[in-house]
C-alpha positions in Angstrom: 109.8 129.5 90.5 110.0 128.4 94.3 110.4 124.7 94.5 109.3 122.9 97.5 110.9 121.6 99.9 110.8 118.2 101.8 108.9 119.8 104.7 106.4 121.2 102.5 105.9 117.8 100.9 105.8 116.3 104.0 103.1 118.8 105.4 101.1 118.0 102.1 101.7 114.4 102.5 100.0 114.7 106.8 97.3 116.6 105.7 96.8 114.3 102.7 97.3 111.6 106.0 95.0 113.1 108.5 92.4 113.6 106.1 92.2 110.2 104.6 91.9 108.8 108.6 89.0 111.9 109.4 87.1 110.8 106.3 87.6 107.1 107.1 86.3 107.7 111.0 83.2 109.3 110.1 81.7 108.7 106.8 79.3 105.7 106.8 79.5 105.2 102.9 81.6 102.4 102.0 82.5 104.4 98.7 83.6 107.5 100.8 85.4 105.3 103.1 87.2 103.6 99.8 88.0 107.1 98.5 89.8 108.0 102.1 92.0 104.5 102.0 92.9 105.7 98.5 93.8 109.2 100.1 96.0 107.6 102.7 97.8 105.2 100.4 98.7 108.5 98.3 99.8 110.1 101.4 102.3 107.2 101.8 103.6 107.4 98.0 104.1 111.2 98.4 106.3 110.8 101.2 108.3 107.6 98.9 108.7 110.2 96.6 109.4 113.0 98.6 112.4 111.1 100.9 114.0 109.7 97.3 114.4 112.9 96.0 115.9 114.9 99.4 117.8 111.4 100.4 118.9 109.4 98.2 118.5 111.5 94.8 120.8 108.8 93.1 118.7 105.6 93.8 115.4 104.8 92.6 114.2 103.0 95.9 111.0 105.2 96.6 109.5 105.1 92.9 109.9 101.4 92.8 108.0 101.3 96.2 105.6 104.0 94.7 104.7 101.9 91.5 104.0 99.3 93.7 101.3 100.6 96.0 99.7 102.4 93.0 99.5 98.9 91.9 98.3 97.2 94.8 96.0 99.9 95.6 94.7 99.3 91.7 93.8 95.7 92.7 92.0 96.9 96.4 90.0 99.6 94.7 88.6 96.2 92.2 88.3 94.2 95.4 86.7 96.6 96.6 84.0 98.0 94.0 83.1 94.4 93.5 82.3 93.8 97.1 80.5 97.0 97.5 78.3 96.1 93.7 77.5 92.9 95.5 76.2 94.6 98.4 74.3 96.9 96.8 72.4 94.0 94.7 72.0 91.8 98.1 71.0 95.2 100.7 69.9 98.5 98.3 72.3 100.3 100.2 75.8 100.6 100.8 75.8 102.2 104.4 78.4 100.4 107.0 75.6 99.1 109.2 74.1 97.2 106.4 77.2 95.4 105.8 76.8 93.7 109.1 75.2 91.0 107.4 78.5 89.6 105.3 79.9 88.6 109.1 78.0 85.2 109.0 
């Protein structure tokens, strides 16, 4: 079985990237834009993972630093959902432009 290298993980790990920013850009959902973050943040824990392995094989830097954003990115996405549930009580919606209200 071929096992991949650290370019191919890297490639994954852009177009994991580039997709999460695309998605982010142009959808108007707030749970769509959610989803990309989430895409992005795994992006950045691919390439942790990817640079321990082909780098420094001995330590355990990058899946410390991995756990951590999985973590982190736990407590966003609850942050998150809240805000958005509150939202959709307050607006019936959760498009971007309705959100303009939380600003005052």
């Amino acid at each position: 079985m071929i096992q991949p290298g650290l370019y191919h993980l890297l490639f994954i790990s852009a177009a994991l990237f580039f997709i999460g920013v695309y998605g982010f850009f142009t959808r108007r959902n707030l749970i769509t834009m959610l989803m990309s973050i989430e895409l992005i943040l795994n992006s950045v824990n691919l390439n942790f993972i990817a640079f321990n392995k082909y780098l420094w094989p001995e330590k355990m830097d990058g899946l410390f630093f991995t756990v951590f954003i999985i973590a982190i990115a736990a407590a966003e996405a609850a942050v998150a959902i809240a805000i958005i549930i509150n939202l959709y009580r307050s607006h019936h919606s959760i498009d971007v432009e309705n959100a303009e209200d939380l600003k005052y």
